[in-house]
Backbone as a ProteinNet text record, in pm:
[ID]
protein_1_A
[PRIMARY]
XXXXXXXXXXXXXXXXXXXXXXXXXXXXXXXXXXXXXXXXXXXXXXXXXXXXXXXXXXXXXXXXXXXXXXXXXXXXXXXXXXXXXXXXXXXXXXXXXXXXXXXXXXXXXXXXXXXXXX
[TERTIARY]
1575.6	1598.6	1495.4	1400.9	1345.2	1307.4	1331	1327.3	1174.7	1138.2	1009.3	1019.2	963.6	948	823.9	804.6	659.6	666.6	585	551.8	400.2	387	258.6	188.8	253.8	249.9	228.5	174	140	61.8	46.8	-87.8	-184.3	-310.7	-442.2	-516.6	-649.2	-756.6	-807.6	-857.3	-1001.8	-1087.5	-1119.3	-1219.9	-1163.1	-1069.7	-1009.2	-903.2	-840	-786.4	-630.2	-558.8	-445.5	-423.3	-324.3	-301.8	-189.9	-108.6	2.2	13.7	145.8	219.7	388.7	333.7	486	510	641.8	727.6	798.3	808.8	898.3	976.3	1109.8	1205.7	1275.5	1343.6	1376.6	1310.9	1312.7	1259.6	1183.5	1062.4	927.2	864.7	807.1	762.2	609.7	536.7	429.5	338.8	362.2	225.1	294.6	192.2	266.2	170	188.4	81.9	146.4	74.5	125.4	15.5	116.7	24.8	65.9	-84.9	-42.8	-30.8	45.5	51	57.8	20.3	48.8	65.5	195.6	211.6	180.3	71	36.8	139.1	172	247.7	172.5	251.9	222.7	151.6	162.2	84.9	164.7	119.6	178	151.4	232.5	194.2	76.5	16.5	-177	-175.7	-236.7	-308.9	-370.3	-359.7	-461.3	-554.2	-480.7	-550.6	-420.4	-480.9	-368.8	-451	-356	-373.8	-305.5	-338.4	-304.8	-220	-165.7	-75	-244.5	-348.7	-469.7	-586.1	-560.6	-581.5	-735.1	-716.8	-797.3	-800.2	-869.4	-822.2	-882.4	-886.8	-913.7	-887.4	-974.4	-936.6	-965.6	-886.4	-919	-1046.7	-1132	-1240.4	-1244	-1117.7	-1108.5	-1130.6	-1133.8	-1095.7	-1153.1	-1249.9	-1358.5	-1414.4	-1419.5	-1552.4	-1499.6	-1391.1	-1287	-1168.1	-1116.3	-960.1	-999	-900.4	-905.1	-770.1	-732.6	-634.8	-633.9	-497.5	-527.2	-395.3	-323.7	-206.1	-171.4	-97.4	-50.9	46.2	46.1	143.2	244	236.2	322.2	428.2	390.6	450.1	489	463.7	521.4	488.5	390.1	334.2	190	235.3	45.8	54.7	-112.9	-136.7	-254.3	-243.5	-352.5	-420.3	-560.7	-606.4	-703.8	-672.1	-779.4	-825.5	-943.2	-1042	-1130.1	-1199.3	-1275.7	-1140.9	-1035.1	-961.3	-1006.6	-986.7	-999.4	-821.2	-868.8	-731.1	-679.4	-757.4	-707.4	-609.1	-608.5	-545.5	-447.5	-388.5	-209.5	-135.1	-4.4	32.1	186.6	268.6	382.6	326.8	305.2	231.3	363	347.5	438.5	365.4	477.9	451.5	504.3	442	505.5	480.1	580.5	576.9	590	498.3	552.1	540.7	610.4	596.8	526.2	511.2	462.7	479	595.6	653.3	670.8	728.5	757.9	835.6	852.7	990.9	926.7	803.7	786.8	917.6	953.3	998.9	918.9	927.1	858.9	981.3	911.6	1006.9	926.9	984.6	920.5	1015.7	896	993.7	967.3	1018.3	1082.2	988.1	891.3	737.8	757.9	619.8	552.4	453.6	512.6	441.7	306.9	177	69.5	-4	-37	-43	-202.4	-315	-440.9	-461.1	-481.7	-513.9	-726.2	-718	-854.5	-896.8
223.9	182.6	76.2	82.1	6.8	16.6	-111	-178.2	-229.8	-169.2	-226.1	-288.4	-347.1	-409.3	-469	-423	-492.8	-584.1	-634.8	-746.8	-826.2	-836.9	-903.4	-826.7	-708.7	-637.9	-739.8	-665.6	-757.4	-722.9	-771.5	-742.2	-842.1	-737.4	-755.8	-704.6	-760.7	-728.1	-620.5	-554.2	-450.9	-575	-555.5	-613.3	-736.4	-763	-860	-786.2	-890.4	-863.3	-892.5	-845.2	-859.9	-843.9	-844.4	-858.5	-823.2	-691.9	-657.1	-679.6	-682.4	-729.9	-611.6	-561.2	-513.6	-523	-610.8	-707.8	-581.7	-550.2	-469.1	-528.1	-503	-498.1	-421.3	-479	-371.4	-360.6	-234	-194.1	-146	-228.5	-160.2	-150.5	-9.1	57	43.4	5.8	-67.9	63.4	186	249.5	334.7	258.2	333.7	321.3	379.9	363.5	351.6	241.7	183.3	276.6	324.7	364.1	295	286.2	240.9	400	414.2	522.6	493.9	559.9	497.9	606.6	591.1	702.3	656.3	675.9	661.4	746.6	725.6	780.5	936.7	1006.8	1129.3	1222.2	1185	1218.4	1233.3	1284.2	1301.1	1139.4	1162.2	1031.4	1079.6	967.1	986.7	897.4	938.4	853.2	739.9	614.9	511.8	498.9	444.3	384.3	428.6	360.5	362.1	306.5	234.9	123	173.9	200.5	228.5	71.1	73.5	-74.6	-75.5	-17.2	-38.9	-64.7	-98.8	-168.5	-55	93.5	184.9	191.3	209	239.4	327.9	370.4	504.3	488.3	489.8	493.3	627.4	631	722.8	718.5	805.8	789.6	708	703.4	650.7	467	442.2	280.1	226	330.8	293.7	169.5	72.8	-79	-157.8	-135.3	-203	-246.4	-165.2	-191.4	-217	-325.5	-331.7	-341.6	-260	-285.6	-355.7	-454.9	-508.6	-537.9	-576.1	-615	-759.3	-807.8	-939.7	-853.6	-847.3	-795.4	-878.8	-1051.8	-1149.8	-1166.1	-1083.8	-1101.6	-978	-846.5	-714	-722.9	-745.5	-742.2	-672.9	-530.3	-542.6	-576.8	-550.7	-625.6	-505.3	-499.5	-430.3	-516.9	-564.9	-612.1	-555.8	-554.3	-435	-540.7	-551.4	-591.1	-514	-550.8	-491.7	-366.5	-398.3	-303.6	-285.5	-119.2	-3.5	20.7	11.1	70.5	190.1	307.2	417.3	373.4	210	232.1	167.2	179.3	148.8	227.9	230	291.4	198.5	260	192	238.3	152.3	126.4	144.6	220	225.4	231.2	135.7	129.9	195.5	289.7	417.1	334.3	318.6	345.4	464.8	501.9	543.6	557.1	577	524.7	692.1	638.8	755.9	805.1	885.7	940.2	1082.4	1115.8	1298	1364.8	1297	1335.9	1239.2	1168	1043.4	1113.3	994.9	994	871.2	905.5	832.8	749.7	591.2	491.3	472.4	478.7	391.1	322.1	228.7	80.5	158.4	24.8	90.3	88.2	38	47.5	-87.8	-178.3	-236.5	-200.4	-272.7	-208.4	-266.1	-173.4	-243.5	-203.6	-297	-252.3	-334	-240.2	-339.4	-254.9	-334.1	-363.2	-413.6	-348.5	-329.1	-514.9
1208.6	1071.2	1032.2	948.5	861.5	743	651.4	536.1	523	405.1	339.2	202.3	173.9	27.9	-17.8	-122.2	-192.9	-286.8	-325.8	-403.9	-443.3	-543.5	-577.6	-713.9	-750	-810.9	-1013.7	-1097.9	-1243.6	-1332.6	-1413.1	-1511.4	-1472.4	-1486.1	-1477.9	-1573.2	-1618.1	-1708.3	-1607.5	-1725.7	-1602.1	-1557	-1453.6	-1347.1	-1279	-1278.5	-1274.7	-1048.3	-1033.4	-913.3	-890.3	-792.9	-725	-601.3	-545.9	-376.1	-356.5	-330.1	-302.4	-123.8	-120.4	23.7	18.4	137.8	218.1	333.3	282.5	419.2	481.1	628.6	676.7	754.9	788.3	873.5	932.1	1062.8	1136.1	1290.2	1280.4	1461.2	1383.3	1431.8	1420.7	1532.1	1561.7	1676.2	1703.5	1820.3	1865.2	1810.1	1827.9	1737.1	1658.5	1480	1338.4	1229.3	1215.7	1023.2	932.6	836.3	744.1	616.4	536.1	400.6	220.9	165.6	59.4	-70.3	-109.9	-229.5	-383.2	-473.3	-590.6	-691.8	-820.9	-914.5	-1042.3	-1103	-1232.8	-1361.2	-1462.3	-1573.7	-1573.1	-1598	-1588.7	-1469.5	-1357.9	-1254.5	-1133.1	-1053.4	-866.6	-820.8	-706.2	-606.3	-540.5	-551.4	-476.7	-369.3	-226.7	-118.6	-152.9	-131.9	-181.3	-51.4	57.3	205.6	300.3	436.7	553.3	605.7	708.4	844.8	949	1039.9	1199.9	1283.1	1363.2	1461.5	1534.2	1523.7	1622.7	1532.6	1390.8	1290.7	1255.8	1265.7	1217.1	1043.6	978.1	815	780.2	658.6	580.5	448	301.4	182.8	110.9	-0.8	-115.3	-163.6	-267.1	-241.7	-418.8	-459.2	-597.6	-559.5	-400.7	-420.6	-340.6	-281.2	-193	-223.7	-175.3	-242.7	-305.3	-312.9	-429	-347.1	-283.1	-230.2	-95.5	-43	75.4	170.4	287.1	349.8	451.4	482.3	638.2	686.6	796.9	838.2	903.6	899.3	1000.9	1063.8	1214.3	1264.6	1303.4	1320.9	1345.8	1250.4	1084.6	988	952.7	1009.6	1011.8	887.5	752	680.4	677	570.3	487.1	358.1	304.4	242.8	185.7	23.8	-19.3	-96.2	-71.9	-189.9	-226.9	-440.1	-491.2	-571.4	-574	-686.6	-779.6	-876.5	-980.9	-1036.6	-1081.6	-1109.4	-1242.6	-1246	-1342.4	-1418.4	-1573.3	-1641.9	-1563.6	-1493	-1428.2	-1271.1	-1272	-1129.6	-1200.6	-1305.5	-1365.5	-1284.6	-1214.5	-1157	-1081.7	-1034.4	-936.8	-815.9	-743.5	-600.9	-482.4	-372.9	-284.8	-151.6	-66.3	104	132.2	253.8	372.6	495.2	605.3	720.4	787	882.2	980.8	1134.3	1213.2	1360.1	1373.8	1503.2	1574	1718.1	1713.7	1802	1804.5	1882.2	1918.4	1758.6	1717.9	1575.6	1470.6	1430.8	1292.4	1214.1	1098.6	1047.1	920.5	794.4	708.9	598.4	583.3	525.9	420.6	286.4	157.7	107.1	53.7	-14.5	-125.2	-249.4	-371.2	-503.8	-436.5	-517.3	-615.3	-635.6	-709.1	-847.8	-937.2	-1092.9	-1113.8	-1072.6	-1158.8	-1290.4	-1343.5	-1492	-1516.6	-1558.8	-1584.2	-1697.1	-1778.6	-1957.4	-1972.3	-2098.5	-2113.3	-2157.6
[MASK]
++++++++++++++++++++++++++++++++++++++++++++++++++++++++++++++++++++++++++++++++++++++++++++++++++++++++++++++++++++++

């Protein structure tokens, strides 16, 4: 069983920055990936990044240079920070865990609202 939650979420100007954070709790399992997702108004949920427990990453190619992921594992916390934001990355932002075992199973928190204005 684990609990995620985000926060840091707001309005921003285009070009302007923020720093989202998801706190997890629980049994968290020594190898798991953490992903960031995000659903813009009218659209699917899209891949943003992911972080590996062996601190590997991988971004979308929309947030390449711009977004960055990283973890505190003392704080069972990540952390996305996006800069130079684009009106196109408005969206409710969501954390996925998941461990990685014989059976994963995938956890999302309840998503963060970002909103960047021209």
């Amino acid at each position: 069983q684990v609990k995620l939650v985000e926060s840091g979420g707001g309005l921003a100007q285009a070009g302007g920055s923020l720093r989202l954070s998801c706190a997890a709790s629980g049994s968290i399992e020594s190898s798991y990936a953490m992903y960031w997702y995000r659903q813009a108004p009218g659209k699917n949920r899209e891949w943003v990044a992911w972080i590996t427990s062996g601190s590997i990453r991988n971004y979308a190619d929309s947030v390449k240079g711009r977004f960055t992921i990283s973890r505190d594992a003392a704080k069972n916390t990540v952390y996305l920070q996006m800069n130079t934001l684009k009106r196109e990355d408005t969206a409710l932002y969501y954390c996925k865990y998941r461990p990685i075992s014989s059976s994963p199973r995938d956890y999302w928190g309840s998503g963060t609202q970002v909103t960047v204005s021209s």
